[in-house]
Backbone as a chain_set.jsonl record, in Angstrom:
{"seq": "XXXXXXXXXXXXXXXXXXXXXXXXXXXXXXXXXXXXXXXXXXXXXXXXXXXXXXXXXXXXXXXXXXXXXXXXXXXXXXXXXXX", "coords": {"N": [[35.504, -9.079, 36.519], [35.99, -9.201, 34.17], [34.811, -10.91, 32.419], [31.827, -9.647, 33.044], [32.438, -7.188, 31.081], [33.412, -8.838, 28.445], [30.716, -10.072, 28.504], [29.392, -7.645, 27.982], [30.223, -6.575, 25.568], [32.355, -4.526, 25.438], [35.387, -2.899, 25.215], [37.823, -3.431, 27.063], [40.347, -2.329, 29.194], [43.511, -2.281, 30.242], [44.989, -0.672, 33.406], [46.954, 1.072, 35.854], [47.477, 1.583, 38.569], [49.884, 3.72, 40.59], [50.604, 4.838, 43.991], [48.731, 5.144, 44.712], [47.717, 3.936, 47.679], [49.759, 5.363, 49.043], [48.626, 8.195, 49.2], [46.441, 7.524, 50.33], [46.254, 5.744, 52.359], [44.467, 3.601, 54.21], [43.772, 3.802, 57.124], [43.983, 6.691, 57.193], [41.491, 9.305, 57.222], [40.886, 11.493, 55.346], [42.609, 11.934, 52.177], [45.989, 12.355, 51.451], [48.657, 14.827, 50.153], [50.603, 13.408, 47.998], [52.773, 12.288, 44.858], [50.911, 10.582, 42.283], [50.719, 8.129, 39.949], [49.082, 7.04, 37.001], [48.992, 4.522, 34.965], [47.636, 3.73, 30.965], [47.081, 0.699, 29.515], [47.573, -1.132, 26.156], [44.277, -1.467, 24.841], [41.402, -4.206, 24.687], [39.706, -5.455, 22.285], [36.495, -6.158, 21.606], [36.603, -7.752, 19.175], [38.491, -9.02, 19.34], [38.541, -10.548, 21.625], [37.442, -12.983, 20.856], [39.04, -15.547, 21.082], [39.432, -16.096, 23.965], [38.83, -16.899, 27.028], [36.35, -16.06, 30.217], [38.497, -16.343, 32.171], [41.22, -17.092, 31.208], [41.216, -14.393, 30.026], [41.11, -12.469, 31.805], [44.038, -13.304, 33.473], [45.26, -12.799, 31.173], [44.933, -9.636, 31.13], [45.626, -8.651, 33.421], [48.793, -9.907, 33.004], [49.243, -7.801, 31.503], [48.901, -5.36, 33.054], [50.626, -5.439, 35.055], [53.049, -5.365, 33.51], [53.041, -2.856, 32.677], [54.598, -1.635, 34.745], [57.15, -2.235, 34.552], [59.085, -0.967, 33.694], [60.632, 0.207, 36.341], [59.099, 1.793, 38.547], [57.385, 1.8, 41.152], [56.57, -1.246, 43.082], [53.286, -3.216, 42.859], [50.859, -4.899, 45.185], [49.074, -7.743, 45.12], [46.569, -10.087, 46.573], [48.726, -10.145, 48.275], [50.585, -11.101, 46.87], [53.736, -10.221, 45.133], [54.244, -7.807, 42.724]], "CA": [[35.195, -7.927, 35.702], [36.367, -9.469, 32.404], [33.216, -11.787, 32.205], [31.175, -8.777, 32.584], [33.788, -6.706, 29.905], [33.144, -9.802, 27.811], [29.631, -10.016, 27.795], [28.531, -6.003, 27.595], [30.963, -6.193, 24.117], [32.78, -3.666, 25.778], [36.836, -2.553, 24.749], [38.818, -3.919, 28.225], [41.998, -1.394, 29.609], [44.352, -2.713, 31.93], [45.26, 0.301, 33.866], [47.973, 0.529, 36.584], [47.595, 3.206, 39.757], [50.62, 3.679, 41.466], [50.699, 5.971, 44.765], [47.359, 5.614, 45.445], [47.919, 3.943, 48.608], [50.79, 6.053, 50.094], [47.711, 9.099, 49.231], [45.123, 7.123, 50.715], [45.918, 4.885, 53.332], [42.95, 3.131, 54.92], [43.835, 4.379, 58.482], [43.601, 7.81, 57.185], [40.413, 9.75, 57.318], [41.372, 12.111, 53.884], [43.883, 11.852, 50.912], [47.055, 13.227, 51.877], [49.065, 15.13, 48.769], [52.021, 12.769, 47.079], [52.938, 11.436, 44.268], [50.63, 9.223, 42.174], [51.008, 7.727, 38.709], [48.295, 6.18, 36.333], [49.157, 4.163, 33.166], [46.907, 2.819, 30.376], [47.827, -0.136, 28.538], [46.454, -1.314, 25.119], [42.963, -2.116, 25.269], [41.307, -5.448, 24.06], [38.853, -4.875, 21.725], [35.321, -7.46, 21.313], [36.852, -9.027, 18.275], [40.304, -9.717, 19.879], [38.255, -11.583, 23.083], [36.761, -14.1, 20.747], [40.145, -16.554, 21.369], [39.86, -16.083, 25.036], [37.427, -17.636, 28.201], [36.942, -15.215, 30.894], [39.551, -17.246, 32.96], [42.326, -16.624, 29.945], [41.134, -13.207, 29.27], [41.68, -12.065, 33.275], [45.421, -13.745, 33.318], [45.987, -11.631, 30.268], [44.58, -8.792, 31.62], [46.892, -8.892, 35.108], [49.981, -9.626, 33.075], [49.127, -6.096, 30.722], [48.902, -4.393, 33.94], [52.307, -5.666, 35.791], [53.955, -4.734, 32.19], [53.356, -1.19, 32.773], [55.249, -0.855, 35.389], [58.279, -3.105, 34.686], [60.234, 0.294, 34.191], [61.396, 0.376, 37.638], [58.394, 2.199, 38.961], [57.304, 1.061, 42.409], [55.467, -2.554, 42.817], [52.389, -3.247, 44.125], [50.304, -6.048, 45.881], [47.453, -8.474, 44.724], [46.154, -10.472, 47.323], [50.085, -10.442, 48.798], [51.599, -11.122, 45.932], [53.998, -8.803, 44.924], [54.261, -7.78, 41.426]], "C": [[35.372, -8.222, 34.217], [35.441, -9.869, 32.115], [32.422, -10.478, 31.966], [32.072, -7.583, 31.283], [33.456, -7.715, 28.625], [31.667, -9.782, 27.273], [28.628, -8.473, 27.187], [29.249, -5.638, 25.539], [31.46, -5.021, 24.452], [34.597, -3.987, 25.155], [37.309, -2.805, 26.337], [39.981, -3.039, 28.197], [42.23, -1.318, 30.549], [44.74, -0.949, 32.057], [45.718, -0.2, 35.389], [48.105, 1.98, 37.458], [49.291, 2.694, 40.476], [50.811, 4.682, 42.406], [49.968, 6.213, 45.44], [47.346, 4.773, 46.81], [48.699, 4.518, 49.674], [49.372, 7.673, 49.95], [46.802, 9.035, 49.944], [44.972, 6.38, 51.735], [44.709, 4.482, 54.213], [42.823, 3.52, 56.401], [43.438, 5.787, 58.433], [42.264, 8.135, 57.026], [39.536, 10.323, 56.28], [42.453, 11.444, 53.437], [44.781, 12.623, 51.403], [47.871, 13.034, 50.283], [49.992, 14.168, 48.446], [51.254, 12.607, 45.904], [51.971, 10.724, 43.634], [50.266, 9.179, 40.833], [49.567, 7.12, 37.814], [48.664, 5.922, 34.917], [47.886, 3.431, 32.543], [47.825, 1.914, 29.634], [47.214, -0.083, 27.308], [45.019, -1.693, 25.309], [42.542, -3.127, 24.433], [39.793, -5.841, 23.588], [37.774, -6.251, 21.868], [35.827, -8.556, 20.724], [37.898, -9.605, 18.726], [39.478, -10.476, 20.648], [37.807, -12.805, 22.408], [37.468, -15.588, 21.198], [39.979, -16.789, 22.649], [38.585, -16.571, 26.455], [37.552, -15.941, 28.69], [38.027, -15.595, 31.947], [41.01, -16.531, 32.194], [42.377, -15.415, 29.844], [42.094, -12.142, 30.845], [43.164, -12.281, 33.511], [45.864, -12.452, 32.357], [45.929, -10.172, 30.528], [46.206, -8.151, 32.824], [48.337, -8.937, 34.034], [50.4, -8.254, 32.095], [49.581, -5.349, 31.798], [50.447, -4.502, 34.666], [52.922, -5.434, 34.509], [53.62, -3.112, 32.095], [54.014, -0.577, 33.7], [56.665, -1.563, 35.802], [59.115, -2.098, 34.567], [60.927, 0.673, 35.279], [60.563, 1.405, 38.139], [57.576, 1.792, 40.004], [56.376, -0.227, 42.43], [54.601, -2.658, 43.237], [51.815, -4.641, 44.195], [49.075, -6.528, 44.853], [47.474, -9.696, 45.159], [47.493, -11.192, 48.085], [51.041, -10.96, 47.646], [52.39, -9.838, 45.472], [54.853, -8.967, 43.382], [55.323, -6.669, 41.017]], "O": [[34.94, -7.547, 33.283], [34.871, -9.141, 31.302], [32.29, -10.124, 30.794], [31.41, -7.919, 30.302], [33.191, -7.048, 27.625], [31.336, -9.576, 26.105], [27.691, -8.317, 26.405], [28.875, -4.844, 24.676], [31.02, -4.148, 23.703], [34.964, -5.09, 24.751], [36.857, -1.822, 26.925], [40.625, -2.997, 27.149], [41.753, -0.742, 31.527], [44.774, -0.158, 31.114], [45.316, -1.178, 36.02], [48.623, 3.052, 37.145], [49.664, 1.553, 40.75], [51.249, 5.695, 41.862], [49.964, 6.975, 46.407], [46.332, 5.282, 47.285], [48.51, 4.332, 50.876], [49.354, 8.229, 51.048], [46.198, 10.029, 50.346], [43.847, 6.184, 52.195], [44.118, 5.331, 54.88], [41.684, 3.542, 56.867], [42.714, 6.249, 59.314], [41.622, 7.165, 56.621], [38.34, 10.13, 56.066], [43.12, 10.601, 54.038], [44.388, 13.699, 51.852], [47.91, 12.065, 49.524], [50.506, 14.315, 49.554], [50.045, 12.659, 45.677], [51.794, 9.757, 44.375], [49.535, 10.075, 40.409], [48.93, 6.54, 38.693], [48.677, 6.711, 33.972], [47.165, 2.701, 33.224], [48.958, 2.174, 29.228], [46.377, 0.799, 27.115], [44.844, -2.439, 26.272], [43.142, -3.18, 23.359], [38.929, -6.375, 24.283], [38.258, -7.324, 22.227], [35.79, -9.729, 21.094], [38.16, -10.773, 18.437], [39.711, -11.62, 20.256], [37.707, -13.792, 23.137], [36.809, -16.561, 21.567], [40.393, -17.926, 22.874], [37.392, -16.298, 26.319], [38.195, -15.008, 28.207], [38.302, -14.615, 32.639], [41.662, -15.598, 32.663], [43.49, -14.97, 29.564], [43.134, -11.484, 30.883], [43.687, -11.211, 33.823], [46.544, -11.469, 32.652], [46.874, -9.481, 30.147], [47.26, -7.516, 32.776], [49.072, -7.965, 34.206], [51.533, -7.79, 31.969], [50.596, -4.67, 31.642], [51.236, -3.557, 34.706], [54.015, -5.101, 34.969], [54.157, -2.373, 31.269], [54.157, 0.645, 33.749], [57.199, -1.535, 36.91], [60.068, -2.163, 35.344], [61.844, 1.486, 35.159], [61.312, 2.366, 38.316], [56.679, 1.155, 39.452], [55.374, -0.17, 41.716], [54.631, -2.201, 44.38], [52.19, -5.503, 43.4], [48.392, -5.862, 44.075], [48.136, -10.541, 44.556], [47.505, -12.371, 48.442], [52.248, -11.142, 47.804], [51.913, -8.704, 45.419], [55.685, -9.793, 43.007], [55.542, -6.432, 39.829]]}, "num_chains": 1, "name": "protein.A"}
């Protein structure tokens, strides 16, 4: 998604759901009510990407997003990793 983010000259914003799987579980059918959080981070404007591949830019991306929820706000997965 950064590559495309990159080439549209678009503004990039990590953003960080938390909850939306205890709402949504994939077994379920509907959304069931809890709980669920969304943060933005800074966003990373055209001229800021010129320093960055899309390889570099994605990394930076991912560690924006796990910094929004270093507050002690529940962790979540990416591709079993746990963040």
């Amino acid at each position: 998604m950064t590559a495309a983010g990159m080439k549209a000259g678009a503004t990039i914003v990590p953003v960080r759901i938390d909850g939306a799987y205890r709402a949504w579980p994939r077994h379920r059918k509907w959304p069931w009510p809890t709980a669920t959080t969304v943060r933005y981070g800074p966003g990373v404007s055209p001229e800021q990407m010129s320093g960055y591949t899309p390889q570099s830019l994605s990394e930076e991306m991912r560690a924006r997003v796990v910094a929004l929820g270093i507050d002690g706000t529940p962790t979540f997965y990416i591709n079993g990793r746990r963040y």
